[in-house]
C-alpha beads as a LAMMPS data file, in Angstrom:
LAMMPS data file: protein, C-alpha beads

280 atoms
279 bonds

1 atom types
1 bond types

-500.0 500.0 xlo xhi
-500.0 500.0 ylo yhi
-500.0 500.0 zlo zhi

Masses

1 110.0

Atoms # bond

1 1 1 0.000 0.000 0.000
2 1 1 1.344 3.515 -0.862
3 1 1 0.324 6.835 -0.095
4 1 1 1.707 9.432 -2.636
5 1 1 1.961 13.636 -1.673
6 1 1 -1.464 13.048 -0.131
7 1 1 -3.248 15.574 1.308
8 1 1 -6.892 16.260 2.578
9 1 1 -9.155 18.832 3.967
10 1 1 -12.586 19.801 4.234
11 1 1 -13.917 22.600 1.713
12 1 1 -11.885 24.793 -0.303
13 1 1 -10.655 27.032 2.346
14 1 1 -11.169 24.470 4.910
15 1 1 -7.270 23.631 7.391
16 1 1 -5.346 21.035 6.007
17 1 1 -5.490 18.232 7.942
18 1 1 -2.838 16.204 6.316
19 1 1 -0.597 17.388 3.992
20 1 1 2.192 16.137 1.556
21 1 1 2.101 12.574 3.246
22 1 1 4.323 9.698 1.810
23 1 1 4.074 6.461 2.976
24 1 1 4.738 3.002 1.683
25 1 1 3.926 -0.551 3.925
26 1 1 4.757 -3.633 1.896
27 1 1 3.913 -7.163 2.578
28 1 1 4.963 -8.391 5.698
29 1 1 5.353 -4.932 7.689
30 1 1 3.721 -4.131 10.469
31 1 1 3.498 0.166 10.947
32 1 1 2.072 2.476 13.824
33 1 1 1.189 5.666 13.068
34 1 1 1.232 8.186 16.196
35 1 1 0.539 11.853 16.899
36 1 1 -1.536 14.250 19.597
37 1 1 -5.567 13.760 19.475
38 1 1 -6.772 15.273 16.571
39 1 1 -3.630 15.335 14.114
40 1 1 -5.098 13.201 11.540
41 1 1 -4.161 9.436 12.565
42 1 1 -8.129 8.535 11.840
43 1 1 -8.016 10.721 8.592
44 1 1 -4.981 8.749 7.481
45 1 1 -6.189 5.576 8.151
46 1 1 -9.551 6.445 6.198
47 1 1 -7.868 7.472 3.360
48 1 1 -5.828 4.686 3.143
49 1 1 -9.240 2.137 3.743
50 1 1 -11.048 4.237 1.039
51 1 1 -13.445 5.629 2.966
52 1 1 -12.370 9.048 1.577
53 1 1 -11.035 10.372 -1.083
54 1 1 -7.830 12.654 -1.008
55 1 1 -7.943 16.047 -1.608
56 1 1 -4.789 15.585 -3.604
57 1 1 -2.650 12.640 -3.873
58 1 1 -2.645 9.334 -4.371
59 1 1 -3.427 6.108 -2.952
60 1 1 -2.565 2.364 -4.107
61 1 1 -3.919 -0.273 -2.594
62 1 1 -2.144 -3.962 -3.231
63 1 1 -5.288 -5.867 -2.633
64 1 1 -8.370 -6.283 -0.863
65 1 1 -8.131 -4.105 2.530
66 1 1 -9.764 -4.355 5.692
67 1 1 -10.636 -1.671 8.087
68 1 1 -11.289 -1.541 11.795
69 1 1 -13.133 1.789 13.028
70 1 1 -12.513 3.612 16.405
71 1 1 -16.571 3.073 17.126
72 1 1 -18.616 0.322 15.177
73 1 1 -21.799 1.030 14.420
74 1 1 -24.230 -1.614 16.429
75 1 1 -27.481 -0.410 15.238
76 1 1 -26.885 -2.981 11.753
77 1 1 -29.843 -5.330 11.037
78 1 1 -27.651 -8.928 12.018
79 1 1 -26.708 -10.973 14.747
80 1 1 -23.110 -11.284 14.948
81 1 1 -22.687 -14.750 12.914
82 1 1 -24.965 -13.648 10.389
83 1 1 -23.263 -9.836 10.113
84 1 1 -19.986 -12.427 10.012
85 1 1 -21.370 -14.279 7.496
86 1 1 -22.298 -11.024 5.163
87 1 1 -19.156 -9.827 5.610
88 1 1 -17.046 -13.144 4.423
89 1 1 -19.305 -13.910 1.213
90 1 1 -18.715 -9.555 0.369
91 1 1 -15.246 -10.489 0.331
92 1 1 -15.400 -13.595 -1.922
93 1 1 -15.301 -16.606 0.570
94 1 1 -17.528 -18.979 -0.051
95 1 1 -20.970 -19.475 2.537
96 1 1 -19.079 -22.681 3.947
97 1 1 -16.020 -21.185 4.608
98 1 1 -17.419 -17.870 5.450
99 1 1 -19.280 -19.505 8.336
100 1 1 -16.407 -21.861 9.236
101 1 1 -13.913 -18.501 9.881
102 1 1 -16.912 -16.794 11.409
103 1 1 -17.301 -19.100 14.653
104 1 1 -13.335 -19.257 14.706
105 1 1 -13.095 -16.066 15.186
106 1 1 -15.969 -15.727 17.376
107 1 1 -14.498 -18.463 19.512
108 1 1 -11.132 -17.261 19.616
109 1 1 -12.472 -13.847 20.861
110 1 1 -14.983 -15.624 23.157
111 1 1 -17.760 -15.037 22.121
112 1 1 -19.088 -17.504 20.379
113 1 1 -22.581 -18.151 23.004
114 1 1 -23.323 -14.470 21.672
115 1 1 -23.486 -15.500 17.943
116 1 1 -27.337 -15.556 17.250
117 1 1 -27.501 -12.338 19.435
118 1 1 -28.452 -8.603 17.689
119 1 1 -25.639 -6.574 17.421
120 1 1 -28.154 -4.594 19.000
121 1 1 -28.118 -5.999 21.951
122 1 1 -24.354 -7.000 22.431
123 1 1 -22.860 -4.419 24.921
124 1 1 -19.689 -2.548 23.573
125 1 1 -16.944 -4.389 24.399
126 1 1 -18.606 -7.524 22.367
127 1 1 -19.823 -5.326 19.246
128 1 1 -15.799 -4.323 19.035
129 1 1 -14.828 -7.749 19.130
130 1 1 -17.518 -8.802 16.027
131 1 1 -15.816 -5.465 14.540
132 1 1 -11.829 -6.854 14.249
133 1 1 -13.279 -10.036 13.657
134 1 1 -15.097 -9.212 10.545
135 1 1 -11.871 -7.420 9.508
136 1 1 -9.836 -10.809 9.929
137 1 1 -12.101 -13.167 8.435
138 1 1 -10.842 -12.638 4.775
139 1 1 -7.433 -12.314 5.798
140 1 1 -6.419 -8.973 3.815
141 1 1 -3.684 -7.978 2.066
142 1 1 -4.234 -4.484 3.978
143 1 1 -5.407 -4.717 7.841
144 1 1 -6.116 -0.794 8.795
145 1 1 -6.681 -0.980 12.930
146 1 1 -7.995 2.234 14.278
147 1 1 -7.803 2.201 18.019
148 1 1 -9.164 -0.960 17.152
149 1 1 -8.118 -2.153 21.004
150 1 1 -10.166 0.356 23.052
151 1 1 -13.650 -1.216 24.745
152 1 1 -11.915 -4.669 24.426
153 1 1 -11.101 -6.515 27.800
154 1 1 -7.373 -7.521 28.357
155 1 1 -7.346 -11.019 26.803
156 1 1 -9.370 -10.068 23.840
157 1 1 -5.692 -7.079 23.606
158 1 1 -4.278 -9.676 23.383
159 1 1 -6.338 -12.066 20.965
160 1 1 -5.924 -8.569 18.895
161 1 1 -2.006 -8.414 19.010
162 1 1 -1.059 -11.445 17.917
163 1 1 -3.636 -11.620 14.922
164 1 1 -2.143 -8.256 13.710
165 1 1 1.296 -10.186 14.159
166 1 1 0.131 -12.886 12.511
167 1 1 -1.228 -10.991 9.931
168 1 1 2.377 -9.470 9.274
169 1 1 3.839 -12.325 9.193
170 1 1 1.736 -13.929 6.526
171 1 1 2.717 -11.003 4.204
172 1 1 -0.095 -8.509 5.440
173 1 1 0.981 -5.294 5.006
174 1 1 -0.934 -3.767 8.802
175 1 1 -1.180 0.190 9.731
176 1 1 -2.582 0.662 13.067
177 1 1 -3.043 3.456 15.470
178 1 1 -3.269 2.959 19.270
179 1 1 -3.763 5.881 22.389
180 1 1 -1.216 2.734 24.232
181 1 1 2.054 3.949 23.329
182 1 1 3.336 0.125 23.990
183 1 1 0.874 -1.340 21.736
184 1 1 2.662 -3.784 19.912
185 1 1 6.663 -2.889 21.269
186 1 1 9.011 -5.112 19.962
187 1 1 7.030 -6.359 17.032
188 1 1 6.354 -2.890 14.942
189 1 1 9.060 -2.207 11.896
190 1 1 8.476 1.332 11.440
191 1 1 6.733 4.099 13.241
192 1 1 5.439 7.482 11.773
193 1 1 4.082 10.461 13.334
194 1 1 1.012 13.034 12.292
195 1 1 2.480 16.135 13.066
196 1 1 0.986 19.805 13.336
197 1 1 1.677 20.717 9.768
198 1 1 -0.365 17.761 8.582
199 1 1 2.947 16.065 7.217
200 1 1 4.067 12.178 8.401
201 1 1 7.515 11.724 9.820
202 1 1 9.575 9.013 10.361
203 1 1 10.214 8.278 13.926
204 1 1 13.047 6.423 15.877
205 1 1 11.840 3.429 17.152
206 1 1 12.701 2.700 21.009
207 1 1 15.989 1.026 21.798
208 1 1 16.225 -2.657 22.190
209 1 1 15.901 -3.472 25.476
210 1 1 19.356 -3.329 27.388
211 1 1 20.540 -5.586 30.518
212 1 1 18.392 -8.588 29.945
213 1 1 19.115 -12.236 28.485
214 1 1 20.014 -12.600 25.052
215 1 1 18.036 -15.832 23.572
216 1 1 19.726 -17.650 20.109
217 1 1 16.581 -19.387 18.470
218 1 1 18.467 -21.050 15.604
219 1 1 16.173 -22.283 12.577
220 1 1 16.564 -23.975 9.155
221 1 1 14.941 -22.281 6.278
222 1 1 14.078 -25.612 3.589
223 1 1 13.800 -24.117 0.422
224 1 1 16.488 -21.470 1.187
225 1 1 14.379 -18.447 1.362
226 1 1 15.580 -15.097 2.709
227 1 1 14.292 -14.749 6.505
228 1 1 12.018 -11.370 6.047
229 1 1 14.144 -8.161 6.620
230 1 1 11.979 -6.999 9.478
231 1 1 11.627 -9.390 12.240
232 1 1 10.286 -8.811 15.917
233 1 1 13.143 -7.467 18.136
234 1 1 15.762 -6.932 15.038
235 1 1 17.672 -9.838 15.588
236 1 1 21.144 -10.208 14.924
237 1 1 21.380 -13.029 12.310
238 1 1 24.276 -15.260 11.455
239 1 1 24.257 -17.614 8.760
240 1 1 25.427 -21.731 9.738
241 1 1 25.955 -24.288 7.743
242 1 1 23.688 -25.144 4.567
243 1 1 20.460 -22.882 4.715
244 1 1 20.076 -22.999 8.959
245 1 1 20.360 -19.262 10.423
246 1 1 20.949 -18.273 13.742
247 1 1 18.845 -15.226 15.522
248 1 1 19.643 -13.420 18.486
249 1 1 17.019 -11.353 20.753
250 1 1 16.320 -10.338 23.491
251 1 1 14.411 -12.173 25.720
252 1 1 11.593 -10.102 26.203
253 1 1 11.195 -10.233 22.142
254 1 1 11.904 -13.963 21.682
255 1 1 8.369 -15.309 22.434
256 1 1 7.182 -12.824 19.558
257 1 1 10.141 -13.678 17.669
258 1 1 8.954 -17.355 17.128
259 1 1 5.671 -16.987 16.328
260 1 1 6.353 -14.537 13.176
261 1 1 8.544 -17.057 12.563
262 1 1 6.228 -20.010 13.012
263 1 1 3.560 -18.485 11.365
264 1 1 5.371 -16.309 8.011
265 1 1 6.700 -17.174 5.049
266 1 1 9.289 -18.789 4.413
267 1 1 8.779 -22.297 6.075
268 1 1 11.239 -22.670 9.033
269 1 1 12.111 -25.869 11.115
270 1 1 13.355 -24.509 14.570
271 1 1 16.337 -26.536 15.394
272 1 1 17.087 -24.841 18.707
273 1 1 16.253 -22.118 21.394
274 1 1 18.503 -21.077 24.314
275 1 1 20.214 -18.741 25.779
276 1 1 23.758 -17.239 24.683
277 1 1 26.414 -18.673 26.457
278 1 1 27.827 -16.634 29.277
279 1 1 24.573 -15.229 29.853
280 1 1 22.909 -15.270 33.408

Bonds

1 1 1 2
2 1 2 3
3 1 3 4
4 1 4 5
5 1 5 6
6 1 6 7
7 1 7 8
8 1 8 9
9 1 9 10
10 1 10 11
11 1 11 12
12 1 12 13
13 1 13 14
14 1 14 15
15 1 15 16
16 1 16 17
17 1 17 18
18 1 18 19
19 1 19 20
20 1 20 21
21 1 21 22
22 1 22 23
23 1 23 24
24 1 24 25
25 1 25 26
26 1 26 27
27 1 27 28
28 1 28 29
29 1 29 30
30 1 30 31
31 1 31 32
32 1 32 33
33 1 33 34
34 1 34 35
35 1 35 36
36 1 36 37
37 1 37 38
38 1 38 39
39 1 39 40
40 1 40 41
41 1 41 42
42 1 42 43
43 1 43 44
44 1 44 45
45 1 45 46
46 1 46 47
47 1 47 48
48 1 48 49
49 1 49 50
50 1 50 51
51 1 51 52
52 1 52 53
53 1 53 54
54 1 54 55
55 1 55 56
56 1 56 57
57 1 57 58
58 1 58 59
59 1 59 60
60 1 60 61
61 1 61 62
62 1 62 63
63 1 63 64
64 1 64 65
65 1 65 66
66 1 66 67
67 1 67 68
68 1 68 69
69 1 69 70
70 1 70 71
71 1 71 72
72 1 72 73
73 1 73 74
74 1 74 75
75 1 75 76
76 1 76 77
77 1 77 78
78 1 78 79
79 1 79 80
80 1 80 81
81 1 81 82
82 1 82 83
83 1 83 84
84 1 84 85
85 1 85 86
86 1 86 87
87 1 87 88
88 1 88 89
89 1 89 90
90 1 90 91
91 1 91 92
92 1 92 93
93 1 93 94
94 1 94 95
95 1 95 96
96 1 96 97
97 1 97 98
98 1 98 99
99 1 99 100
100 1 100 101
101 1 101 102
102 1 102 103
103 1 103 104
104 1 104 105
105 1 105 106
106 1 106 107
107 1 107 108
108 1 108 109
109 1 109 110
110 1 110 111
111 1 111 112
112 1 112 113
113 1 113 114
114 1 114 115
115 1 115 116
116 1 116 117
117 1 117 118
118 1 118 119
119 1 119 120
120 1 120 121
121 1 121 122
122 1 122 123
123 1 123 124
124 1 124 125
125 1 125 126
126 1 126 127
127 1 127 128
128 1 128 129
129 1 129 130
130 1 130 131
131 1 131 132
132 1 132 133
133 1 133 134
134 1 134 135
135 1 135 136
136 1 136 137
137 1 137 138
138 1 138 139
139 1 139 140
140 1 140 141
141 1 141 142
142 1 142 143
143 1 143 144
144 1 144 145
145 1 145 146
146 1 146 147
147 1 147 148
148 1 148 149
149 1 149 150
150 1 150 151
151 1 151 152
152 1 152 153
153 1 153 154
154 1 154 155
155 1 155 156
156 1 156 157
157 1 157 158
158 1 158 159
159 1 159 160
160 1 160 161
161 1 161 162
162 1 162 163
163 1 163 164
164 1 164 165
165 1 165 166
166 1 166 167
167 1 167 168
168 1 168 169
169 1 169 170
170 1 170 171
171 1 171 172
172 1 172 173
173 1 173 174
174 1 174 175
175 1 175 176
176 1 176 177
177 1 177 178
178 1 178 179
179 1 179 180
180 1 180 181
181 1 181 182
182 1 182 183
183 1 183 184
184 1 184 185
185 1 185 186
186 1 186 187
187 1 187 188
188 1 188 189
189 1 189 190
190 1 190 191
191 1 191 192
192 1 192 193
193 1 193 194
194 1 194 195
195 1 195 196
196 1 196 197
197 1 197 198
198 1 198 199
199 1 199 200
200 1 200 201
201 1 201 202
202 1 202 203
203 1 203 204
204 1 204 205
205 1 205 206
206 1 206 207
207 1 207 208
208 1 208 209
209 1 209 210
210 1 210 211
211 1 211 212
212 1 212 213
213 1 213 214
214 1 214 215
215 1 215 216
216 1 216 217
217 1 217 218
218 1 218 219
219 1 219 220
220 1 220 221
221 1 221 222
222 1 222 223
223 1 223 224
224 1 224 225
225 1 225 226
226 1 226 227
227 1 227 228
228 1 228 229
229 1 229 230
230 1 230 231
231 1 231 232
232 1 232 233
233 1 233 234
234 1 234 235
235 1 235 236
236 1 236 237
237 1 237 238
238 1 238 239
239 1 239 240
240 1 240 241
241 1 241 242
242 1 242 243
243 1 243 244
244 1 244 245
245 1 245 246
246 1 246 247
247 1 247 248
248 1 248 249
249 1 249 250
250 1 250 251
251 1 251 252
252 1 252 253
253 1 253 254
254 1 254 255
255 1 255 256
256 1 256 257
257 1 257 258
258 1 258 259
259 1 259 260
260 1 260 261
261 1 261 262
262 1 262 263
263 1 263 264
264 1 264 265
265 1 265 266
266 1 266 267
267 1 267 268
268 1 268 269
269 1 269 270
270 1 270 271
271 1 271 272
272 1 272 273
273 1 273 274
274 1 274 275
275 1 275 276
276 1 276 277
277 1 277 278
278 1 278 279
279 1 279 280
């Protein structure tokens, strides 16, 4: 997905709200945009869905894209596995496998004894979750998350993080934006702030944690694939013998580290995890 010298505003004489924004996320990256309340974040991540148009600029999207609002509207017409259900067969699944992701995804959020309920009815913490999960049941090329995480309770965070991961590491390409200024440390490649001028700047990403064990997760890659450039934690990587590589991350990164790894592309066959000698 790529944003070109995009800029909007509202009216002809209306304030720029964004202006002269680049941005490119390819497959695989996973991108935070941040800024003060009101700088445009939401904007941006409209544009980018399609939900508006720029006032001038560009925007190319790689594939089908899937968008997660701040507030989701509740007052639709469904229950939640039928509003599911709509949602997959929009996107081109077919009925059995639209209804197949739907109660996966309403199980893995917890919900599923809620399914034949209104949205109506469901309080606001349970219409969010029906809102990412209708956003991850066709598995986009372009996840858009948009404070997606507020109203949810801590486990269903958490469901939330690692599907964005996972979506990443499948060769996603997922923009989110998050009032939690930890949301997703350790796992993000890039981070960009809205600032008052409208305009998107790169920002330094926070350091690597210091003091703490280093952990060596050594894999083989079968078909002798390139590892993807941006992995959780930036691990140092040192090529072995054949096509096996070996990783080293922190600790506090490894657990994230594994599962990009388990889940992405290219196939990997972990051949060992521990800690770097001489560490305590």
């Amino acid at each position: 997905m790529e944003l070109t010298a995009v800029g909007k505003r509202y009216g002809r004489g209306g304030r720029w709200i964004l202006r002269g924004v680049h941005l490119a996320v390819g497959p695989g990256e996973l991108v935070r945009i941040a800024g003060a309340n009101g700088s445009g974040k939401s904007t941006l991540l409209r544009l980018a869905a399609g939900i508006e148009r720029p006032s001038t600029g560009r925007v190319a999207r790689p594939g089908p894209v899937a968008y997660v609002p701040e507030r989701f509207p509740p007052a639709l017409p469904f229950d939640a596995a039928s509003y599911l259900l709509r949602v997959g067969r929009v996107h081109g699944l077919s009925a059995e496998a639209a209804r197949r992701r739907a109660g996966w995804w309403l199980e893995r959020f917890g919900i599923a004894d809620r399914a034949g309920t209104p949205l109506s009815r469901l309080s606001k913490g349970t219409c969010q979750k029906v809102a990412v999960a209708q956003a991850l049941i066709a598995e986009p090329r372009v996840l858009l998350l948009d404070e997606a995480w507020t109203g949810l309770d801590p486990q269903a965070r958490a469901v939330l993080d690692e599907a964005a991961a996972e979506r990443a590491a499948r060769g996603g390409a997922v923009l989110f934006v998050d009032h939690d200024p930890t949301r997703l440390a350790g796992r993000t490649g890039a981070v960009y702030r809205v600032g008052a001028d409208g305009g998107l700047r790169a920002v330094e990403q926070e350091a690597r944690p210091e003091g703490g064990p280093v952990m060596e997760i050594e894999v083989d890659v079968p078909d002798g694939s390139p590892l993807p450039e941006r992995l959780p934690g930036a691990p140092e990587r040192a090529a072995l013998g054949g096509t096996a590589v070996r990783l080293a991350v922190s600790r506090a990164h490894s657990d994230a580290l594994l599962r990009s790894l388990l889940v992405g592309r290219p196939a990997v066959r972990v051949l060992a995890v521990r800690r770097r000698e001489g560490e305590r």
